[in-house]
N, C-alpha and C positions, 0 to 999 in steps of 0.2 A: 486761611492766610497763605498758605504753602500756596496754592493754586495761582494766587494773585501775583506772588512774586515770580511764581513762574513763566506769568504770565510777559510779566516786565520784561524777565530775560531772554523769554522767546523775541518778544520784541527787540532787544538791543541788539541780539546775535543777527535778526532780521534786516535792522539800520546798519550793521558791520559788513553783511554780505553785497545790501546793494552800495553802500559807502567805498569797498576794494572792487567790486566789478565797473562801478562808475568809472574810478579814476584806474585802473589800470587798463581798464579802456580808451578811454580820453590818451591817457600817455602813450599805451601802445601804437594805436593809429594815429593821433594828432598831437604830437611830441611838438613837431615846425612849429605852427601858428599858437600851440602854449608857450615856449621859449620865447618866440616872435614878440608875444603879446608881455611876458614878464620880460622883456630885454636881459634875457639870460642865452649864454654864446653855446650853439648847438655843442654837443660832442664830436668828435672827431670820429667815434664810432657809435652809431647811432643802436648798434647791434646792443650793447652793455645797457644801453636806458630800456629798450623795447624788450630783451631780460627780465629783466625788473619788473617792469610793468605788468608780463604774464606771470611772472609768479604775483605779484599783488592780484591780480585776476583770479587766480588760482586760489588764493587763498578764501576770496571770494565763495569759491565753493564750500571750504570746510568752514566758513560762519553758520553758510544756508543749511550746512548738515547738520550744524549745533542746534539751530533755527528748530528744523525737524523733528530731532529729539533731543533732547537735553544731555540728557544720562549716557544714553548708548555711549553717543559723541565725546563723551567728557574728554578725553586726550587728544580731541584737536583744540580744545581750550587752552589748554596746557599749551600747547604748539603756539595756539596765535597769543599765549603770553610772554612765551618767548619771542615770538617775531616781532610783538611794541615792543620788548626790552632793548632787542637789538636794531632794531630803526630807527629808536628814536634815540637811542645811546651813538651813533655813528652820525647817522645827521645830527645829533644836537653836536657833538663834539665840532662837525666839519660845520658847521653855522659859529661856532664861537672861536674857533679857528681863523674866518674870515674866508675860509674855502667856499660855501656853500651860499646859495642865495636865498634871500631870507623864506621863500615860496616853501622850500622845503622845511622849514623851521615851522612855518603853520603846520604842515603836516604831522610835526612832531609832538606838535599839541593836541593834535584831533586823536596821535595814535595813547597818548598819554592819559586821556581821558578813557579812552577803551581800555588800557592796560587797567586801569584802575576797577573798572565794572567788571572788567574779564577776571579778577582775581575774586572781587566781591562775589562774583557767580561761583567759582569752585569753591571760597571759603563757604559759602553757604551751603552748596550741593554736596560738600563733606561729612555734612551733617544728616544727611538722607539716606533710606537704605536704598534707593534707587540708587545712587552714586556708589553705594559698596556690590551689587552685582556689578559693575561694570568694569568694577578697579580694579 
């Protein structure tokens, strides 16, 4: 059973890695023609989104490292739990606010549903002693 759910997680963290290097790709390099296309009004400094983007890029990598090994990795779990806390707590805020456009609010639901597996994986891998070498 153990194997099988691991299985799964290997999988999620695997759809989480190419899901952040997708799109902070797309945003890093092709920020214009995404804006363009949602009729949303560039920044004024394009430096703060293309930011962003590489660190979403970035984090990209510590999925793929989860992907890798479950266990070893466990505290960048933890990291990218904190980082749906805080993405989608600041975009959800700036979306109901009336700041934000609604593009980003999808995105707050794609990180919400990760938040929610990412924690299902550590509450589960807590329970492993692979998880207590590593802790």
């Amino acid at each position: 059973m153990a194997k099988n759910k691991d299985s799964a997680f290997k999988t999620l963290f695997l759809i989480a890695a190419i899901y952040d290097f997708l799109l902070g790709a797309i945003f890093l390099f092709f920020y214009k023609p995404i804006y363009s296309m949602f009729n949303i009004v560039l920044p004024a400094y394009p430096m703060y989104l293309q930011m962003s983007a590489a660190f979403v890029f970035a984090m990209g990598f510590g999925y793929y490292f989860i992907y890798k090994n479950l266990y070893r990795n466990i505290d960048l779990v933890k990291l990218g739990i904190a980082y749906k806390i805080f993405y989608s707590a600041w975009a959800g805020y700036f979306f109901f606010k009336g700041i934000a456009h609604i593009t980003f609010f999808y995105f707050v639901l794609f990180d919400l549903v990760f938040l929610v597996f990412f924690i299902m994986f550590l509450k589960y891998a807590k329970k492993d002693a692979r998880y207590l070498k590593w802790k």
